[in-house]
C-alpha positions in Angstrom: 0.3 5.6 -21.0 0.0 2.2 -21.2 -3.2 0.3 -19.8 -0.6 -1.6 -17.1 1.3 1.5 -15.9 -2.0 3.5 -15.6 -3.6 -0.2 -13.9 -0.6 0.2 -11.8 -0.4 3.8 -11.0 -4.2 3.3 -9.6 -2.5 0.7 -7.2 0.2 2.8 -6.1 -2.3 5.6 -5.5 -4.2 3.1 -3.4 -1.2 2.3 -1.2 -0.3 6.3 -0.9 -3.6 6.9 0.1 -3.5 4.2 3.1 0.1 5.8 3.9 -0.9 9.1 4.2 -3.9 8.6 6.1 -1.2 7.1 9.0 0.5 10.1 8.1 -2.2 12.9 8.9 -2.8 11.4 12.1 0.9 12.0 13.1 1.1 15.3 12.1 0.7 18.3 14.4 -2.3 21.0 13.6 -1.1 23.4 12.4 0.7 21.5 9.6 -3.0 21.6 8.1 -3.3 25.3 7.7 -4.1 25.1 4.0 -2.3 28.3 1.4 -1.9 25.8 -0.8 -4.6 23.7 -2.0 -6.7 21.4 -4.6 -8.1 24.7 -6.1 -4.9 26.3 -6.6 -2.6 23.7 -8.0 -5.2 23.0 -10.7 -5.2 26.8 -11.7 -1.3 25.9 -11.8 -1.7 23.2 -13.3 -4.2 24.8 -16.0 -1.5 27.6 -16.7 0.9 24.6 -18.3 -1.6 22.2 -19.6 -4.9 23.5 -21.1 -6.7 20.0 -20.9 -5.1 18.1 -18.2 -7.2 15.0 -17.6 -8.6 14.8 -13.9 -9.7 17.2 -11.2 -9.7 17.8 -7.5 -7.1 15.8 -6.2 -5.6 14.2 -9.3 -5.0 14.9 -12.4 -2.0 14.1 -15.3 -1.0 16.9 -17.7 1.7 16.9 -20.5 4.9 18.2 -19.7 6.9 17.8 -23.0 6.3 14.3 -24.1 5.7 13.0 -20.7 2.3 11.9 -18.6 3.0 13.4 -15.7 0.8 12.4 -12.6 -0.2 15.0 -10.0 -1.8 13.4 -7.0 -3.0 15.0 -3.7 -4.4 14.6 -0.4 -5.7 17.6 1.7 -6.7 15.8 4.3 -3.2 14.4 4.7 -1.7 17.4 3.3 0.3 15.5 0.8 0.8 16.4 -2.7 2.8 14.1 -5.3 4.2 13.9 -8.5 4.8 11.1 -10.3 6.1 10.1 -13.6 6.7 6.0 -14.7 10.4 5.6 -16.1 11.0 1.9 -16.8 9.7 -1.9 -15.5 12.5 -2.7 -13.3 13.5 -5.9 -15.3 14.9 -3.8 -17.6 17.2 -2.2 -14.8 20.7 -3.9 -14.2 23.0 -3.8 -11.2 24.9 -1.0 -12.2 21.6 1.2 -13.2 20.5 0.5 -9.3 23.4 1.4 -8.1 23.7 4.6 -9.9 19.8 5.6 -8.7 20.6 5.3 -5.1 24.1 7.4 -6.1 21.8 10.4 -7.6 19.3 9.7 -4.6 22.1 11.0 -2.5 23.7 14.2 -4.8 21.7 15.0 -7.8 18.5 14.1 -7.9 17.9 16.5 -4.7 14.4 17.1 -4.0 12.9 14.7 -6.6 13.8 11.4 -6.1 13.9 7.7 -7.6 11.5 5.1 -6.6 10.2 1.6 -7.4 6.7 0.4 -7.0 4.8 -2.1 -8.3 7.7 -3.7 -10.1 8.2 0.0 -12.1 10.9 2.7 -11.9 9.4 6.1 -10.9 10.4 9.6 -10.7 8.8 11.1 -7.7 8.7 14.6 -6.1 6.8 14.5 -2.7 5.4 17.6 -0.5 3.8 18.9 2.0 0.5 20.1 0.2 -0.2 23.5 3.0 3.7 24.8 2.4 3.8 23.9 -1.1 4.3 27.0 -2.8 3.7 28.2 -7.0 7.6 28.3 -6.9 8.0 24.8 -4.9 5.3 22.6 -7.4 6.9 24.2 -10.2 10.6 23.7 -9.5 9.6 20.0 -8.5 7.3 19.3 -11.6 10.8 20.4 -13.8 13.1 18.6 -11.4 10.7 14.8 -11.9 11.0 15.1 -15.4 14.2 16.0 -15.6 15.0 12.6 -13.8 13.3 10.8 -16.3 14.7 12.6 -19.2 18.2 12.1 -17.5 17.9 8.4 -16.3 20.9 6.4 -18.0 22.8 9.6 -18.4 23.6 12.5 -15.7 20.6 11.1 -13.4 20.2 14.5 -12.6 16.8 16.5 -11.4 18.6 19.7 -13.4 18.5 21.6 -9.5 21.8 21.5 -8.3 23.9 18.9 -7.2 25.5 18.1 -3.4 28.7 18.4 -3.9 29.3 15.5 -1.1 28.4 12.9 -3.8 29.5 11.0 -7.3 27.8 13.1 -9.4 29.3 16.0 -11.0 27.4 16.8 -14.1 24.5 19.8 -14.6 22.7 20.2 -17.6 18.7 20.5 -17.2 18.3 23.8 -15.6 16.2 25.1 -18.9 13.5 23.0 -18.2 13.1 24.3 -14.1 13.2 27.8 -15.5 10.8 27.5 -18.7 8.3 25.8 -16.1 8.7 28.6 -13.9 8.2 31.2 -15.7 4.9 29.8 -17.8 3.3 28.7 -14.5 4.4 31.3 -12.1 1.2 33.7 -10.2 0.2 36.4 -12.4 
């Protein structure tokens, strides 16, 4: 990872860190009864990365060839995944267009974002509810965005069939991730 992105990851995770302090004070209490938490998703985490850099609260592990960025806050109970595509001077009109397209029917619980003049895959959660299955499927389904962007734009889930987009391809990944990082 570059020394920008990562400069610029450290602000973002700044900013989500002001956000989700709002956030926790907005939520009701019982939304804070923790099954999932820091301890857990690292022994997760562990299971598909041997040496992921980090610990309690944020680390980045190797998923293929990508740094992916795994960022939560218990007291918040937010957990985030994160995974720099492009700067956005390199996107065009049409590229924009498409995102917010695949936003709507094929990037389904992942998503598109921009921040701090960068293209981003995200996948956002509650951390309490998150479940082995839930981090999984999302870790597979923000990479796939990445891996699809300029092509199907597709998180490899499913896609709504209320939408534009109509092609399916990156299943594999969701299911390899699944079954190497599944609860014993």
């Amino acid at each position: 990872m570059s020394d920008r992105i990562f400069k610029l990851l450290v602000i973002v995770l700044f900013s989500v860190s002001s956000f989700t302090v709002f956030a926790e004070s907005t939520e009701p209490e019982q939304a804070k009864t923790c099954s999932m938490d820091n301890i857990r998703l690292e022994e997760i985490i562990r299971r598909l990365d041997k040496s992921p850099e980090g610990s309690n609260g944020m680390w980045q592990l190797k998923v293929g060839n990508h740094a992916v960025t795994v960022i939560t806050d218990e007291d918040a109970d937010r957990m985030r995944i994160v995974i720099p595509i492009t700067e956005t001077s390199e996107l065009t009109e049409k590229h924009l267009y498409r995102i917010m397209q695949a936003n709507f029917d094929s990037a389904l619980d992942a998503r598109y974002a921009i921040a701090k003049d960068i293209l981003w895959s995200a996948y956002i959660h509650p951390l309490s509810t998150l479940s082995d299955e839930d981090f999984l499927s999302g870790l597979g389904q923000t990479v796939n965005l990445v891996d699809t962007f300029g092509g199907s734009f597709s998180s490899g889930s499913s896609t709504f069939i209320g939408g534009d987009s109509s092609e399916l391809k990156e299943k594999e990944l969701i299911k390899e991730l699944l079954k190497k990082g599944k609860a014993i």
